[in-house]
C-alpha positions as CSV (number, residue, x, y, z in Angstrom):
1,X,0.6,-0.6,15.5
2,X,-2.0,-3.2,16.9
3,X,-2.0,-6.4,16.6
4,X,-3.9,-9.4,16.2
5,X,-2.9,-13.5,16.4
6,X,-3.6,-16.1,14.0
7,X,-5.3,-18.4,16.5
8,X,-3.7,-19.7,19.4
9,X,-6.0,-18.9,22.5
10,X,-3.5,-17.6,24.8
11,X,0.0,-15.9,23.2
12,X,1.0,-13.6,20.5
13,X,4.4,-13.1,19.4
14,X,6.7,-12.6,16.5
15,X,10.7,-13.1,15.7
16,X,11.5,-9.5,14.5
17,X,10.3,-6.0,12.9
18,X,12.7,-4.3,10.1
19,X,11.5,-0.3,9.2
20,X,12.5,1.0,6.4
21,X,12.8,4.6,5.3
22,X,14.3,5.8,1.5
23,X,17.6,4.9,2.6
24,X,17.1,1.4,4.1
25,X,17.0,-0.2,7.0
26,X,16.3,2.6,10.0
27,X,18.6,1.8,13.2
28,X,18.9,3.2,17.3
29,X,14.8,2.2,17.1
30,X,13.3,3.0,20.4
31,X,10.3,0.5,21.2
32,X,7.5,-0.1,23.5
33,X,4.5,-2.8,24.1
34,X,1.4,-3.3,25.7
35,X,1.4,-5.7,26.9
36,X,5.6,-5.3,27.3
37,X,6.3,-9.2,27.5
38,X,5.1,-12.5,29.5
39,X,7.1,-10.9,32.5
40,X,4.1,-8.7,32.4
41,X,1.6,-11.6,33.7
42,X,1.6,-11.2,37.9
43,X,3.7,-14.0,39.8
44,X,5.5,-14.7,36.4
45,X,8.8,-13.4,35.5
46,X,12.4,-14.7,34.0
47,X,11.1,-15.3,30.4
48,X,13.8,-14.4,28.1
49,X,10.9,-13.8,25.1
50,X,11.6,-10.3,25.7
51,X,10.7,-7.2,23.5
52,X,14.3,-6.2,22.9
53,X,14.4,-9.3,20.7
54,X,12.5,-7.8,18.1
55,X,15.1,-5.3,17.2
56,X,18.2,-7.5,18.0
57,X,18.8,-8.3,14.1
58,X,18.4,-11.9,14.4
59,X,15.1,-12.6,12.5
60,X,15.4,-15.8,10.4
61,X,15.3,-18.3,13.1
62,X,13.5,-20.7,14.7
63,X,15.6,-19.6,18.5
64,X,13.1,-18.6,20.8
65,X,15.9,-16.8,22.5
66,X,15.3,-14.3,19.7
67,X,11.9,-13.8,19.5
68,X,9.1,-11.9,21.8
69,X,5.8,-13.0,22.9
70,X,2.9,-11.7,25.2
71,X,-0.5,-13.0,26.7
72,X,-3.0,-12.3,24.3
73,X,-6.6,-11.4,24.7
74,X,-9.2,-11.3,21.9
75,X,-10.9,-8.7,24.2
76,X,-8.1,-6.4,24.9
77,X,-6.1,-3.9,23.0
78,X,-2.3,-4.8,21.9
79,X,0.1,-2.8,20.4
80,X,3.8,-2.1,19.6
81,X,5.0,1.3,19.4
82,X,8.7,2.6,17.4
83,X,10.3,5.7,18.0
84,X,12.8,7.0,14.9
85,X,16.1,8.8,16.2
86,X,14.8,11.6,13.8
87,X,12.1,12.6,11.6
88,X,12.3,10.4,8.5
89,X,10.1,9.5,5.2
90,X,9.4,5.8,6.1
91,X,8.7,3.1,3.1
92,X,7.2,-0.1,4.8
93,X,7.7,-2.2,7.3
94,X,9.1,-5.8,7.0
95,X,7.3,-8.5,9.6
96,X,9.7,-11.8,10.8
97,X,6.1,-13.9,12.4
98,X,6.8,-16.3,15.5
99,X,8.8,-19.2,14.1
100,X,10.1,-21.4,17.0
101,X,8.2,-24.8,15.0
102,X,5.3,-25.3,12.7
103,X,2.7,-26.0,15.8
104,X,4.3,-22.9,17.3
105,X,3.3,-20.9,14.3
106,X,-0.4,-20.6,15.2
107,X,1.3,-17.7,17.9
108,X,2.0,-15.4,15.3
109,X,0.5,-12.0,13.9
110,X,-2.5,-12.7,11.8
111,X,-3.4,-9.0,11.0
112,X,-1.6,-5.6,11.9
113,X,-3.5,-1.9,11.6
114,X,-0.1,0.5,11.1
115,X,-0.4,4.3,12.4
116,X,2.4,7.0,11.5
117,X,2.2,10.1,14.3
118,X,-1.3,8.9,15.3
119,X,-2.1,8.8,11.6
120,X,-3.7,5.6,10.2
121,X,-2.0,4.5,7.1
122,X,-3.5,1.1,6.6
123,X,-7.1,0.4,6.4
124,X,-8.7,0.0,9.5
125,X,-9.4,-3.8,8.7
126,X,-5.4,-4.0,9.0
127,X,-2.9,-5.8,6.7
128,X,-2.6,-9.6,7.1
129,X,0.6,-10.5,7.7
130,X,2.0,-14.1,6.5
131,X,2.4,-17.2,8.7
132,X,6.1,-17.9,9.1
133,X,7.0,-21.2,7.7
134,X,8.0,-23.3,11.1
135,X,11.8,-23.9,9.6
136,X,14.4,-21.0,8.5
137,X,15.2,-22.7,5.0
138,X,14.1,-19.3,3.3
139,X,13.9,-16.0,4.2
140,X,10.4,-15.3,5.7
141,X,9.8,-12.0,6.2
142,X,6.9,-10.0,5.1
143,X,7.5,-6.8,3.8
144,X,4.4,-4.2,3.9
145,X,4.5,-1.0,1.8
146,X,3.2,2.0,3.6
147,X,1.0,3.8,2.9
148,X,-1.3,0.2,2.5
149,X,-4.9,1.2,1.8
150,X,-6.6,-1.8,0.5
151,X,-5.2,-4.8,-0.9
152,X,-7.5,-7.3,-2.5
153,X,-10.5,-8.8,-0.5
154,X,-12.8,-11.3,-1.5
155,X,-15.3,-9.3,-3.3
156,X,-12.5,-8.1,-6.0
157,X,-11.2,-11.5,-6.2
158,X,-14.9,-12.9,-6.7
159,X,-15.4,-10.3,-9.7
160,X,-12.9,-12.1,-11.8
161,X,-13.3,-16.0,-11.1
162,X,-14.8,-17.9,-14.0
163,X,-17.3,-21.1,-13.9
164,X,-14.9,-24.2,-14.8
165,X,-16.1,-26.7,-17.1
166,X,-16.8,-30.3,-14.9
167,X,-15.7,-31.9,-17.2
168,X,-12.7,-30.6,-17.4
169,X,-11.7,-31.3,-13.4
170,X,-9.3,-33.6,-12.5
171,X,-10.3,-36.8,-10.3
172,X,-8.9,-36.6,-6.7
173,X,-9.3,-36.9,-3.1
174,X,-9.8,-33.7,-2.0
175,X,-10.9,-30.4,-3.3
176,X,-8.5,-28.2,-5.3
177,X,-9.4,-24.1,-4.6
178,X,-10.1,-22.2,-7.8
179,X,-7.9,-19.4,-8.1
180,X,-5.8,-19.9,-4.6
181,X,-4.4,-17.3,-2.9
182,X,-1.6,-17.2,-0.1
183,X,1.9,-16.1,0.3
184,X,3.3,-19.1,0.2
185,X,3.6,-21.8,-2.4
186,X,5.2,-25.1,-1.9
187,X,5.7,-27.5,-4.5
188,X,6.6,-31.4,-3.3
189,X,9.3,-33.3,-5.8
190,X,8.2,-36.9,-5.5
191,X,9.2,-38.7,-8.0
192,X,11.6,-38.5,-11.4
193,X,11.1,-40.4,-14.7
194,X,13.5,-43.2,-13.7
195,X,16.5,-41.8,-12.3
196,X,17.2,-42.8,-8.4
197,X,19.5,-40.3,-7.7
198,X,18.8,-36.6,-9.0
199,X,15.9,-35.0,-10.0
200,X,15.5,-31.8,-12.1
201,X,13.1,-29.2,-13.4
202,X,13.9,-26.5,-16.7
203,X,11.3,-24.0,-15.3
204,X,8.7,-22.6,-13.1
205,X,5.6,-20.5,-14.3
206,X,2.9,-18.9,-12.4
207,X,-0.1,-16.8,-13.8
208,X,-2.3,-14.9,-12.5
209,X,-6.3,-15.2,-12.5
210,X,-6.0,-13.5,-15.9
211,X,-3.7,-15.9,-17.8
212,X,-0.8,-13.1,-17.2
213,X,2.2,-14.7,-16.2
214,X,3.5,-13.0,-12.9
215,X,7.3,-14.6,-12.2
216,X,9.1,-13.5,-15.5
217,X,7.1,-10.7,-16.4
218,X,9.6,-7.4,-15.6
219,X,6.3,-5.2,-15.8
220,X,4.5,-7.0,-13.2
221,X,4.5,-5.8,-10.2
222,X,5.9,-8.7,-7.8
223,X,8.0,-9.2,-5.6
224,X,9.0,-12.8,-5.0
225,X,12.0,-15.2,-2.8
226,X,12.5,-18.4,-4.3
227,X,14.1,-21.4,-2.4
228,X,14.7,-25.0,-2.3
229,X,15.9,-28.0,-0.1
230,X,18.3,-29.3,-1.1
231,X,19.2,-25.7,-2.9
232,X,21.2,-27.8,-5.3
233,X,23.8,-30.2,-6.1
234,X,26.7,-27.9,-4.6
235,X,25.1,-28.9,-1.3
236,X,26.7,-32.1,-1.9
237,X,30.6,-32.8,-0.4
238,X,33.2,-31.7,-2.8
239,X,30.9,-30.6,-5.4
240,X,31.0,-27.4,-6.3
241,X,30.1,-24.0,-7.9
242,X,27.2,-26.2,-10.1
243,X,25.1,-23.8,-12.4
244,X,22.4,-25.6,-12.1
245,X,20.9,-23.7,-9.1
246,X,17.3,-22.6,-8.0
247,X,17.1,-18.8,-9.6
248,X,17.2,-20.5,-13.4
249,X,13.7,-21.8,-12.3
250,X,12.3,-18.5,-13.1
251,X,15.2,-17.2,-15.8
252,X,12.5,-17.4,-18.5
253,X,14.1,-19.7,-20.6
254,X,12.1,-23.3,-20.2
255,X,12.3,-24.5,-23.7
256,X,15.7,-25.7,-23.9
257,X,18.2,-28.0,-23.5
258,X,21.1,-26.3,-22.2
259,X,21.2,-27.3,-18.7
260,X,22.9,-23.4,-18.4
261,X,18.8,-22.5,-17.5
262,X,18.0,-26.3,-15.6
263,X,17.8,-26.8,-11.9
264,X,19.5,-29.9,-11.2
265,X,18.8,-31.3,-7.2
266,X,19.9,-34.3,-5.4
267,X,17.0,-36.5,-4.2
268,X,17.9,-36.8,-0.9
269,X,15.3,-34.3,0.6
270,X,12.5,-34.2,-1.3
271,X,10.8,-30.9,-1.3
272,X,11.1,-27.7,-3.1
273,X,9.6,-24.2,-1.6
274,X,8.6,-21.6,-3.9
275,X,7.8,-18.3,-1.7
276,X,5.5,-15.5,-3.9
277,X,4.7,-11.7,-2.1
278,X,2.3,-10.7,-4.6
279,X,1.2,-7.0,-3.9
280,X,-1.3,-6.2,-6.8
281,X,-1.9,-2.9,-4.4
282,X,1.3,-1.3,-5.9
């Protein structure tokens, strides 16, 4: 596979690489780099960033010591090779970007072309893979089907996105993207209705740029992680086995007051991350 970084000048690097065949995860991996590691840069050696580390298991992390990294050059070719103990029938590939902090971010893999047996099997723009989030509250990787032809680009997404009436925009400081995309949405709990110590939601709905909604919908083909800090009120000393934990955000039953189907979280961290892979290509 070659890669490409998502902006810093100088590095490239990522926490991990998962491959997957029909049976799961494929192990006893051989791999190889160009370049292999920074211990590749004359005069410089010692860096522990090595390329073992993408294989070593430990992928949700923000430990360096488990990660791999490599001068990068715009102008140059870079690329990661795996061997398979044996001939297999391989399903995808899941990603684990660089994640040592949020400024360190900008050294991960922006975009990754994917070749089986010297056979491409993405397109040759490559697959974009997602920024890791700087913290290891949620599990980050990015899994990517194979064979990946063509996902969405800008000129399918343009086909669909409708004029919006001014007058029905909300006034703010700062402009609001119609029909966003990403991989990563994250929703910030700042206030409740009057209570100073808990605050609490019955549900969570996304749709997509068709009015379909995409979390609950068992025909819709999306695969999504959901997380949030705190995860609930069993984080709290000596309480425990609550029911009022993240996954009845997205249980499908909102209108209702059994607090069976309510997430119920302490205010003492205020922030809530709700992580979507939405692969409209399958």
């Amino acid at each position: 596979m070659c890669i490409r970084d998502r902006g810093d000048l100088f590095y490239a690097g990522l926490a991990g690489i998962e491959v997957f065949s029909s049976k799961g995860i494929v192990g006893n991996l051989q791999i190889d780099a160009n370049p292999r590691d920074l211990n590749s840069i004359p005069g410089y050696s010692g860096d522990y960033r090595t390329l073992d580390k993408l294989l070593d298991g430990t992928n949700n992390t923000t430990d360096d010591k488990h990660m791999w990294m490599i001068p990068f050059n715009k102008r140059k070719s870079h690329w990661i090779t795996l061997t398979l103990p044996r001939a297999d029938y391989i399903s995808g590939l899941r990603f684990f970007n660089y994640n040592k902090s949020v400024e360190d971010t900008s050294r991960g893999v922006k975009r990754v072309t994917i070749s089986v047996d010297d056979k491409l099997v993405t397109s040759r723009r490559g697959v974009i893979v997602s920024r890791a989030p700087g913290n290891a509250d949620s599990n980050f990787g990015h899994m990517v089907r194979i064979p990946f032809v063509r996902g969405w680009g800008s000129n399918e997404i343009a086909a669909y996105k409708k004029q919006v009436d001014s007058s029905l925009n909300v006034l703010q400081e700062y402009v609001t993207p119609h029909l966003p995309t990403g991989f990563t949405f994250t929703f910030v709990l700042y206030s409740t209705y009057g209570d100073i110590h808990y605050i609490g939601l019955n549900g969570l709905e996304m749709y997509d740029l068709l009015g379909r909604p995409m979390l609950q919908n068992k025909s819709y083909h999306i695969s999504y992680q959901l997380s949030a800090v705190p995860s609930s009120l069993n984080e709290i000393p000596e309480m425990k086995n609550d029911i009022r934990t993240p996954d009845k955000l997205t249980d499908g039953f909102n209108s209702t007051l059994d607090d069976l189907s309510l997430i119920h979280i302490c205010r003492c961290r205020r922030y809530a991350v709700c992580r979507s892979r939405w692969s409209p290509y399958h």
